[in-house]
N, C-alpha and C positions, 0 to 999 in steps of 0.2 A: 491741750486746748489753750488757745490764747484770748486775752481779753482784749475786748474793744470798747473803749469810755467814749459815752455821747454826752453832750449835755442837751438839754431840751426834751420834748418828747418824744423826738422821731428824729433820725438821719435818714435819706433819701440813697435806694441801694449804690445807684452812679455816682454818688456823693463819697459814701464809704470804699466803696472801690478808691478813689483816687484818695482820699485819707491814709487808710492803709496801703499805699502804694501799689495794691494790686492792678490797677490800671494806671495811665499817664494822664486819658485821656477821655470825654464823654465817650468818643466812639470803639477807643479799647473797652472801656466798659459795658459800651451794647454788646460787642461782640462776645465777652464773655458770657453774660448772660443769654444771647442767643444760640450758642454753639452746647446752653447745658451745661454748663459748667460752674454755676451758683445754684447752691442748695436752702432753701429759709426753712428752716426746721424741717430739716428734710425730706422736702418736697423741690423739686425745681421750679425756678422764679425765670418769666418771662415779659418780666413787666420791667422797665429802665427804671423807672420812679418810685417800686417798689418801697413801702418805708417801712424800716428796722427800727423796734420799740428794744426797751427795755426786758431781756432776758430770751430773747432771740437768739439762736444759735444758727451759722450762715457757715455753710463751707465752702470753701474754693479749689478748686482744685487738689482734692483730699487733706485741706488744712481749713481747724476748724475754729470758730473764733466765739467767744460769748457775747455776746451787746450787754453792756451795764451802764447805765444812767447814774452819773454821780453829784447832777446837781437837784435832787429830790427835798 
């Protein structure tokens, strides 16, 4: 599992996608999450805006990532 450092209290899912270079793009990022293929604590997320707190676990494409907030 890898980690993903946020600071603040939420990063926004389309946001993270393109941080962690998982997407390029808003629209590679909708697609991702429209074709199923983003898990929020594994359940599938169908929302672009979705927001990833602190100790959230989100997978992509069978890679999994931890959310960790490190300016608390």
């Amino acid at each position: 599992m890898k980690t993903s450092e946020i600071t603040g209290e939420y990063i926004k899912l389309d946001q993270w996608l393109k941080k962690e270079d998982l997407a390029s793009s808003g629209g590679e990022a909708h697609q991702l999450i429209q074709t199923g293929k983003v898990l929020l604590n594994g359940v599938p997320v169908h929302e672009l805006r979705k927001k990833l707190r602190d100790q959230d676990h989100v997978t992509v494409m069978a890679e999994e990532w931890l959310i960790q907030r490190v300016d608390k």
